[in-house]
C-alpha positions in Angstrom: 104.6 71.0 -72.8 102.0 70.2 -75.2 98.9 69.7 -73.7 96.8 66.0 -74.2 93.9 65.9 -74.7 91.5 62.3 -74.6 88.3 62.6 -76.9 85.6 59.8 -77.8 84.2 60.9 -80.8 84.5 63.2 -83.8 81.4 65.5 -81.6 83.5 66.0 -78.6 86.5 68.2 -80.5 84.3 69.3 -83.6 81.7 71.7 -83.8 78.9 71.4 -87.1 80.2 73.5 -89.9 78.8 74.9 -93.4 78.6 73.1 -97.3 79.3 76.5 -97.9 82.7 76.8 -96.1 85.4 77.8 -99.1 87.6 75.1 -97.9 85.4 72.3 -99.5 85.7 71.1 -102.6 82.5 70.3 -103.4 79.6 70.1 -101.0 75.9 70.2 -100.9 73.1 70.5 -98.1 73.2 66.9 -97.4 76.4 66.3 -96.1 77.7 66.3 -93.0 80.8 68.8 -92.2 82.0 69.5 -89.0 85.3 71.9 -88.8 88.1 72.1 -86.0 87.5 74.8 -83.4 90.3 77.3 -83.4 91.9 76.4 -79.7 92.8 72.8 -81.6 93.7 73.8 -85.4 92.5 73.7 -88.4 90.5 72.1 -91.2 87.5 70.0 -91.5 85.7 66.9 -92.1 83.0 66.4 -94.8 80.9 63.2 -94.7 78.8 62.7 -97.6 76.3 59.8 -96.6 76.0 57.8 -100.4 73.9 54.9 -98.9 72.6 53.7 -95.6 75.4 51.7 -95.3 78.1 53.8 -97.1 80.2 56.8 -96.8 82.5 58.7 -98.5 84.5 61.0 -95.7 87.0 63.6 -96.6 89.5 64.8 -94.1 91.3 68.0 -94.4 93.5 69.8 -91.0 96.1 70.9 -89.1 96.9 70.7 -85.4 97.9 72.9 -82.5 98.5 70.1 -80.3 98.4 66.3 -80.0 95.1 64.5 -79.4 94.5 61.3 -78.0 91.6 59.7 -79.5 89.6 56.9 -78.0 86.9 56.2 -80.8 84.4 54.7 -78.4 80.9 55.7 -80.3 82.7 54.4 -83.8 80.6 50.7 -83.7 80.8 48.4 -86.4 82.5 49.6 -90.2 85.1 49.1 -92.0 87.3 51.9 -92.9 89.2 52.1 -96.1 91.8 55.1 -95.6 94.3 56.8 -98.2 96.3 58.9 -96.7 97.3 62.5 -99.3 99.1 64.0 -96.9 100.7 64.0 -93.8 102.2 60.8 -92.0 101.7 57.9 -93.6 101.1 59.6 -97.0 100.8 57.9 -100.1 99.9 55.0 -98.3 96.2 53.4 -97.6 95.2 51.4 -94.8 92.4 48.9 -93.9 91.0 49.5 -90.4 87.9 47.5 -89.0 86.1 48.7 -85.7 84.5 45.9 -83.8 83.8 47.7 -80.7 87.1 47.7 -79.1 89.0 50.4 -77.9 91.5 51.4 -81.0 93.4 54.3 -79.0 95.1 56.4 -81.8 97.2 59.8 -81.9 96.5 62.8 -84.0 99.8 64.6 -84.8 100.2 68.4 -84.6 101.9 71.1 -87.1 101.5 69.0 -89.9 98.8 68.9 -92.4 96.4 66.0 -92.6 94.7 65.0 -95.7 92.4 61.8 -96.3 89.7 60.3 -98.4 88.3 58.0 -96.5 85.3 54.8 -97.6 83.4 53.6 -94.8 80.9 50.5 -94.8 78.3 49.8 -92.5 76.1 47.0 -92.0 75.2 45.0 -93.8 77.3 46.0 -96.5 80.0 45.5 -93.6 80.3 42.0 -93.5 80.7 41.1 -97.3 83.8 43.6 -97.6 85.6 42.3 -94.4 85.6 39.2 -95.6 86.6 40.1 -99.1 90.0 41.7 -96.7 90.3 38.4 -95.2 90.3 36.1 -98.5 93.1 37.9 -99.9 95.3 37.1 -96.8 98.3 34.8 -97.2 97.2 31.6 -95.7 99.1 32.1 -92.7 97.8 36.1 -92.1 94.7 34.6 -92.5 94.9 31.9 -89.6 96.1 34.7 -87.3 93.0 36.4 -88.1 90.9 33.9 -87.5 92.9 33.2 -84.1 91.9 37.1 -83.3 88.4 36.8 -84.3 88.0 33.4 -81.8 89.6 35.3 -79.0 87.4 38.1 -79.3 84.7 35.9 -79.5 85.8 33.5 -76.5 86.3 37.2 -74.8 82.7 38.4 -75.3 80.4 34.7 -75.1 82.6 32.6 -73.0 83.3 29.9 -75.8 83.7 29.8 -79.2 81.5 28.1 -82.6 83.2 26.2 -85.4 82.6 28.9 -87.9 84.8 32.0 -88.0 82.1 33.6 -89.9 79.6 33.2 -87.7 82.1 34.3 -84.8 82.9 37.5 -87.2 79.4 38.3 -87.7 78.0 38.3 -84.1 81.4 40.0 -83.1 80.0 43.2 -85.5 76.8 43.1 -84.0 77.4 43.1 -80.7 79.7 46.1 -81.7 76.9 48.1 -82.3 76.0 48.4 -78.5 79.1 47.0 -76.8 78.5 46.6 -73.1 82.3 47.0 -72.6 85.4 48.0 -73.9 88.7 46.6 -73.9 91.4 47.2 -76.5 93.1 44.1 -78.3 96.2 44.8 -76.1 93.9 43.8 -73.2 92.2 40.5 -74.7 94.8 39.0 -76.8 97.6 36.5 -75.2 101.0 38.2 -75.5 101.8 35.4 -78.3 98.6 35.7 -80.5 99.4 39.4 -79.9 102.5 39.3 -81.1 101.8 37.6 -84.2 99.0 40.1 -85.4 101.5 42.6 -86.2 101.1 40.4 -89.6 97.8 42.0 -90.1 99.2 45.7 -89.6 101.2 44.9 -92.6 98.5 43.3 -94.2 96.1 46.2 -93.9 99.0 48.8 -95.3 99.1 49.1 -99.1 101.3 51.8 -100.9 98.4 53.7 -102.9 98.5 53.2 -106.8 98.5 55.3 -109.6 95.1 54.0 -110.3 93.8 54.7 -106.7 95.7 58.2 -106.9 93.4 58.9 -110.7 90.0 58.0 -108.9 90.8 59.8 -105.6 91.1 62.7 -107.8 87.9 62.2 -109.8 86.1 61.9 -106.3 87.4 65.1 -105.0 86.6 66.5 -108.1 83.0 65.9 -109.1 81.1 68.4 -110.8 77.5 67.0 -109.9 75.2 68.0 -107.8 72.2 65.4 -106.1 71.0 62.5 -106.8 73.8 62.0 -109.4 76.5 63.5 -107.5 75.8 60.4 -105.2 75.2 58.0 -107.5 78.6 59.2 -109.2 80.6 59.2 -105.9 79.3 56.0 -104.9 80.4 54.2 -108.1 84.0 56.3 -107.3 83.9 54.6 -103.9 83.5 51.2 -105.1 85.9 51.1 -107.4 88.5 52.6 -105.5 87.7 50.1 -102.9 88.0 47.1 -105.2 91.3 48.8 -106.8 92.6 48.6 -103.1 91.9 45.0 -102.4 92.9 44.3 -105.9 96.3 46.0 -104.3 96.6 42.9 -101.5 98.3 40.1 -104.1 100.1 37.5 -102.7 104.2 37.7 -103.0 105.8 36.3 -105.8 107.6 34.1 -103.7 107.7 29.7 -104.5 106.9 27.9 -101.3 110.5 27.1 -100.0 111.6 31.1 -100.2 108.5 32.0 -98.2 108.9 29.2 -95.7 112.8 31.1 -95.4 110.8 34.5 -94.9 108.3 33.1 -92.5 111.1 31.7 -90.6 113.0 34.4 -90.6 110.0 36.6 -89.0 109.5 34.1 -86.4 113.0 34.2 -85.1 113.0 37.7 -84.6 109.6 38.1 -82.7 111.0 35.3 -80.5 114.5 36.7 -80.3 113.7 40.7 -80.7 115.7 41.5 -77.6 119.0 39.8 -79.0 118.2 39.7 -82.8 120.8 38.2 -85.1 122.3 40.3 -88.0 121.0 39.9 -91.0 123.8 38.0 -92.5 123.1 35.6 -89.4 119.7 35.8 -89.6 120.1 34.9 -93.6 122.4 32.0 -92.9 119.7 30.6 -89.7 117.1 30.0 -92.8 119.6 28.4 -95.3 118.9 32.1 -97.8 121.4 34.8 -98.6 121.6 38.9 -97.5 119.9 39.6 -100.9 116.9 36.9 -101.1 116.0 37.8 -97.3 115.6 41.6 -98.1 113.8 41.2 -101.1 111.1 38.7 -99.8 110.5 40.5 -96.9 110.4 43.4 -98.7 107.0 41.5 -100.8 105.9 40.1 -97.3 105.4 43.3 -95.5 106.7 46.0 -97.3 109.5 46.0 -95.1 113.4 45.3 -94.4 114.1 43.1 -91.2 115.2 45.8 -89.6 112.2 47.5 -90.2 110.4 44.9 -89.2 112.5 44.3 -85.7 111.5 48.1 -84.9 107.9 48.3 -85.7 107.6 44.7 -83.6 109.6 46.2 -81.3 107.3 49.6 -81.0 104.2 47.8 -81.1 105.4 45.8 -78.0 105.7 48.6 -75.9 102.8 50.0 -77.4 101.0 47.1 -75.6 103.2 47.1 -72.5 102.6 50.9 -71.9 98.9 50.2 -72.2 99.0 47.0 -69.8 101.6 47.2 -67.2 102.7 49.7 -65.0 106.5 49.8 -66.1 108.9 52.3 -66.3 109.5 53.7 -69.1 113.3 52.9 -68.7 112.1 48.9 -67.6 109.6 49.3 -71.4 112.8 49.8 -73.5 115.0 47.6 -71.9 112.1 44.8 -72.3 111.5 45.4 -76.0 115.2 45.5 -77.0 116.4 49.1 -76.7 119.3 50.0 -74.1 119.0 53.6 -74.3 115.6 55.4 -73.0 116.4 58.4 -75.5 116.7 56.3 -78.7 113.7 54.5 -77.5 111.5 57.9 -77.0 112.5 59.0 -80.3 111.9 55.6 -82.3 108.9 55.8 -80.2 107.5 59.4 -81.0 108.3 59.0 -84.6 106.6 56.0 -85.4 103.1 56.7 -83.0 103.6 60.8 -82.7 103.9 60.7 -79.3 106.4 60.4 -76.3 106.0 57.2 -74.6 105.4 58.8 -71.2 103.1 60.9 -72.3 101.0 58.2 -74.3 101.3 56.1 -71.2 99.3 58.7 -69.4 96.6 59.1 -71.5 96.6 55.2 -71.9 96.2 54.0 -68.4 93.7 57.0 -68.0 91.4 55.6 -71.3 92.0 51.9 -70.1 91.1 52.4 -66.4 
């Protein structure tokens, strides 16, 4: 059986390393490498610090096992990720820390390669909100519904302005007093809706990302203008990757269909319509409904259905104290096995065993 292991921070499973180490692209004294001790993997990570609050991070390894990571010491960034190899390649994600528990899975026997841009305070606050503008107008009141239930969570009541909500919320996630992940503080509805903002925060990478990844992993300077070069790489790539988050080509009536559409089956996930059915329900056609879902969330319906469906149990194996059997049968699924394995592909990880290391990280 694979062995699991439940780490808090890059220092508990990484030991310092060398700018010298071959594996590096390009280094110098200044950054930060730590590499993967031998009983894990394989590989490193190289954070070269640009500005106070800005780094570029390069991620480079291989696994012997899974890890269970519980990013407690993270605080308050922003992470831009692009994703070279491994799962989720060719894609790049959005991921804010705001002091909460965001308990994620390293996979094993399979190479991992990132770039990764992370912002800090204050720089922090401009870019997150730069994410939220370019959310549809409905993403974006689901976000806002997050950030005043966070809030309401940590002062007991909430102000009239999201942004000043948003701004105290990173702040206070510099020295949390306690941690909770969303799964614990969101209402089942609100949490249910926010899958919207997994899909939001996914972007396939472009061909333009791809050609300034590659100038970044490729510089040829060294000191003061090796950082001044990488942080003008960084930039841009960022702005290419919000530039990336355009609305769908959709009129109003067609996205009021695919809106629709979604709603019914997070409210009717158990017993989802066919498509054809589901088509017909919001007065569309087979065709239209892929398609616009397809420039909503990247996704078919079906696709959709299972990552709602996953993310639910996700949440139920963190919360509850069900079965794994009773977890399936809630979220839709009537066979355990095809559960497991819809499971472990899309997180990494067998339910059970991820319900282990949850409760024990939650508790």
């Amino acid at each position: 059986m694979t062995m699991q292991l439940a780490l808090n921070s890059w220092e508990d499973w990484l030991v310092p390393g060398s700018p010298s180490d071959p594996r590096l692209l390009h280094s110098e004294n200044s950054d930060r490498i730590l590499v993967y001790p031998s009983h894990l993997g394989q590989g490193y990570r190289q954070e070269i610090l640009l500005r106070d609050d800005l780094s570029l991070v390069v991620i480079d390894y291989a696994l012997d096992r899974y890890l269970t990571i519980d990013p407690l010491s993270t605080g308050d960034c922003l992470k831009f990720e692009f994703r070279l190899a491994g799962f989720d390649a060719g894609y790049s994600f959005i991921i804010p820390y705001c002091g909460l528990r965001q308990l994620s899975i390293a996979r094993h026997r399979k190479r991992t390669f990132e770039v990764e841009v992370i912002f800090k305070r204050p720089t922090l606050l401009f870019y997150f909100q730069s994410f939220m503008e370019r959310l549809s107008p409905q993403t974006y009141c689901i976000a806002e519904r997050v950030i005043k239930s966070i809030y309401r969570y940590q002062e007991g009541y909430c102000t009239s302005s999201t942004a000043v909500m948003l701004k105290q919320i990173l702040q206070r996630a510099k020295n949390p007093d306690s941690y909770l992940a969303y799964e614990q503080i969101l209402t089942d509805a609100l949490y249910s809706e926010a899958i919207s903002l997994d899909y939001a925060a996914c972007s396939p990478i472009t061909p333009l990302m791809k050609r300034v990844i590659g100038e970044i992993l490729s510089c040829p300077y060294q000191g003061a203008t090796r950082r001044a070069y990488l942080e003008q790489k960084a930039l841009k790539l960022v702005t290419l990757r919000l530039a990336a988050m355009i609305q769908p080509r959709l009129n109003e009536s067609d996205l009021s269909c695919i809106y629709q559409a979604e709603a019914i089956l997070r409210n009717q996930s158990v017993n989802p319509p066919t498509v054809g059915m589901l088509a017909r329900q919001v007065g569309t056609n087979r065709f239209k409904l892929n398609q616009g879902f397809h420039q909503v969330y990247g996704t078919t319906p079906f696709g959709y259905l299972r990552d709602f469906r996953l993310i639910q149990a996700r949440k139920l194996l963190m919360t509850s104290d069900l079965s794994i059997e009773k977890v399936a049968a809630t979220v839709g699924y009537t066979s355990r096995s095809r559960f497991a394995t819809a499971f472990r592909h899309q997180f990494g990880i067998n339910p059970k065993a991820f319900q282990m290391q949850a409760w024990r990280c939650v508790s």
